[in-house]
C-alpha positions as YAML, in Angstrom:
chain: A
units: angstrom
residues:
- id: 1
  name: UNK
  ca: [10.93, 6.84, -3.93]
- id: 2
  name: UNK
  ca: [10.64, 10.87, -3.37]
- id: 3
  name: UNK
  ca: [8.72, 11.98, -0.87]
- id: 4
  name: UNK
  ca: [6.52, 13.91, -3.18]
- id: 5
  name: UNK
  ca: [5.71, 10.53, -4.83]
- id: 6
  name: UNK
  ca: [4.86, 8.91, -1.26]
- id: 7
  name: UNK
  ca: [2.49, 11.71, -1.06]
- id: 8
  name: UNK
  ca: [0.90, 10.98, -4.05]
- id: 9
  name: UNK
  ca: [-0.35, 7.79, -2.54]
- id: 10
  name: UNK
  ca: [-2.68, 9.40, 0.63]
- id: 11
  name: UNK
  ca: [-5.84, 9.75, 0.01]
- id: 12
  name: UNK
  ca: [-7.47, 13.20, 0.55]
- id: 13
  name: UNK
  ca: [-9.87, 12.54, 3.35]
- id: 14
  name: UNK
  ca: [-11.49, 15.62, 3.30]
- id: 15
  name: UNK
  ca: [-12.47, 15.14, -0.26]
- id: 16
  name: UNK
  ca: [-13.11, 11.37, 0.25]
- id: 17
  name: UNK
  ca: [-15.80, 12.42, 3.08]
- id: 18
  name: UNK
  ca: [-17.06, 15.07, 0.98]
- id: 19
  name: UNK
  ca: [-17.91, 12.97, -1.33]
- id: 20
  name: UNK
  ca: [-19.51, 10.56, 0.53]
- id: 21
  name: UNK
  ca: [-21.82, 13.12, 2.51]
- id: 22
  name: UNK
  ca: [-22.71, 14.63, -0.70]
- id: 23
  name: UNK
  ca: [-23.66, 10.83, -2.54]
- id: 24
  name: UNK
  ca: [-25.18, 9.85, 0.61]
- id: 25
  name: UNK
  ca: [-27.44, 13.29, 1.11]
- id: 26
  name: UNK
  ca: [-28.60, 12.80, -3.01]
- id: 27
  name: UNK
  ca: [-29.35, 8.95, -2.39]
- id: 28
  name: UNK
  ca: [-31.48, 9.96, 0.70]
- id: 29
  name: UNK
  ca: [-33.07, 13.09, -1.60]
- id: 30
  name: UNK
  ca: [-33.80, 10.29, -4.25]
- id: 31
  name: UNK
  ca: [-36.18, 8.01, -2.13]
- id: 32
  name: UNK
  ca: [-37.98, 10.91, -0.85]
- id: 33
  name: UNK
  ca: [-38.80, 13.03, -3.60]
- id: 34
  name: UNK
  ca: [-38.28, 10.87, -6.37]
- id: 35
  name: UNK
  ca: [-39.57, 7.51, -4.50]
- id: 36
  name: UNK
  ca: [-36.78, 5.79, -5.71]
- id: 37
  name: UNK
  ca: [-36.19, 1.89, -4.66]
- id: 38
  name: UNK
  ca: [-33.08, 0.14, -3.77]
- id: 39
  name: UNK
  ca: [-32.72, -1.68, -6.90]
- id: 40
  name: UNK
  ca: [-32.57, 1.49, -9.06]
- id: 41
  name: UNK
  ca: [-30.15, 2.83, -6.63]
- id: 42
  name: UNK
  ca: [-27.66, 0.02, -6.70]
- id: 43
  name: UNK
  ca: [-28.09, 0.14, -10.31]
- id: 44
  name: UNK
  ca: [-27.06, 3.01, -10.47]
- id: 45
  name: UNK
  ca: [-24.07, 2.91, -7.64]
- id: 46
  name: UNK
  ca: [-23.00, -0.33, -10.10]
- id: 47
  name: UNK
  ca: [-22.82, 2.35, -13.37]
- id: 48
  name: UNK
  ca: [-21.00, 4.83, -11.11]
- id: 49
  name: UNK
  ca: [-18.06, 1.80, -10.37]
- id: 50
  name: UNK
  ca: [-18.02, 0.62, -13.74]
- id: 51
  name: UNK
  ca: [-17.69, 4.42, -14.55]
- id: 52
  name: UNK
  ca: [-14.69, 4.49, -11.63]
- id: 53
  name: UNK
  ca: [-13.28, 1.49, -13.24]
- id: 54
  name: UNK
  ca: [-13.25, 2.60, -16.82]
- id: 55
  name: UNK
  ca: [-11.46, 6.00, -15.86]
- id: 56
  name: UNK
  ca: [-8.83, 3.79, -13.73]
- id: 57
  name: UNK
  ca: [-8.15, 1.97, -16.94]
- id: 58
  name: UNK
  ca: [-7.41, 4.76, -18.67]
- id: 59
  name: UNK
  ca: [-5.04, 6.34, -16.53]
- id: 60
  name: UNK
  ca: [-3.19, 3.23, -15.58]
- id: 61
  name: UNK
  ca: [-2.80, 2.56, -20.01]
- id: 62
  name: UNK
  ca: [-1.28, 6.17, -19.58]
- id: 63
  name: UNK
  ca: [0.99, 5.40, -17.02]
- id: 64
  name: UNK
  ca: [1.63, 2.35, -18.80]
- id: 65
  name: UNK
  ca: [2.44, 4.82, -22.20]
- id: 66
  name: UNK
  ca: [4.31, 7.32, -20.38]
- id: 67
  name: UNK
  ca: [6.61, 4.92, -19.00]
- id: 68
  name: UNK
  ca: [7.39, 2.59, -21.98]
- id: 69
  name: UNK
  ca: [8.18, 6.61, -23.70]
- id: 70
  name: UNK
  ca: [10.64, 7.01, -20.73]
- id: 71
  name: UNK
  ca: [12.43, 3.87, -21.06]
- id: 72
  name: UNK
  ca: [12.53, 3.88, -24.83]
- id: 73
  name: UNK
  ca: [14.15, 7.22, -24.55]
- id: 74
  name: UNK
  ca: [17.98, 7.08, -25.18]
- id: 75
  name: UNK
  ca: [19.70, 7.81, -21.71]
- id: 76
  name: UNK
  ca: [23.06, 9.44, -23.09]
- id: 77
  name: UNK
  ca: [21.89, 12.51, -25.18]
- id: 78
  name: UNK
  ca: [25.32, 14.23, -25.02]
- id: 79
  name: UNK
  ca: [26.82, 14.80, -28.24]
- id: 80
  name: UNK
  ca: [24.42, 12.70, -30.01]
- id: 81
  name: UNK
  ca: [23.67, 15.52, -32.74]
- id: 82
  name: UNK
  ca: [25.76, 15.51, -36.00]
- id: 83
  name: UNK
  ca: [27.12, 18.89, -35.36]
- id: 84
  name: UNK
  ca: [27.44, 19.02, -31.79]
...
């Protein structure tokens, strides 16, 4: 494996804490200002993972797709054309 595909692999902490701060400030907005209890919140911290789980569906079935198009491609392409 290339090291640009180890890198791949890290997660972005900076973005990963972003995140979180900015989740956690809204959550704590929501239960003062909207009055919001903890069963609507982990209702809706359950849609955001199902959300998180239907996105890494898709992109592992295009993964899955881009590779099966790599492998079915034919590895010699020299002098495969009529004329060539």
């Amino acid at each position: 494996m290339s090291e640009e595909e180890e890198k791949i692999h890290i997660p972005k902490w900076d973005v990963v804490e972003d995140l979180f701060n900015t989740v956690s400030d809204h959550i704590d907005k929501m239960f003062t200002e909207k009055k919001a209890n903890f069963i609507e919140i982990d209702i809706a911290m359950m849609m955001i993972g199902e959300k998180i789980r239907q996105e890494k569906h898709f992109v592992y079935s295009q993964m899955e797709k881009q590779q099966d198009a790599e492998e079915s491609e034919p590895k010699d392409t020299k002098n495969t054309h009529f004329y060539g």
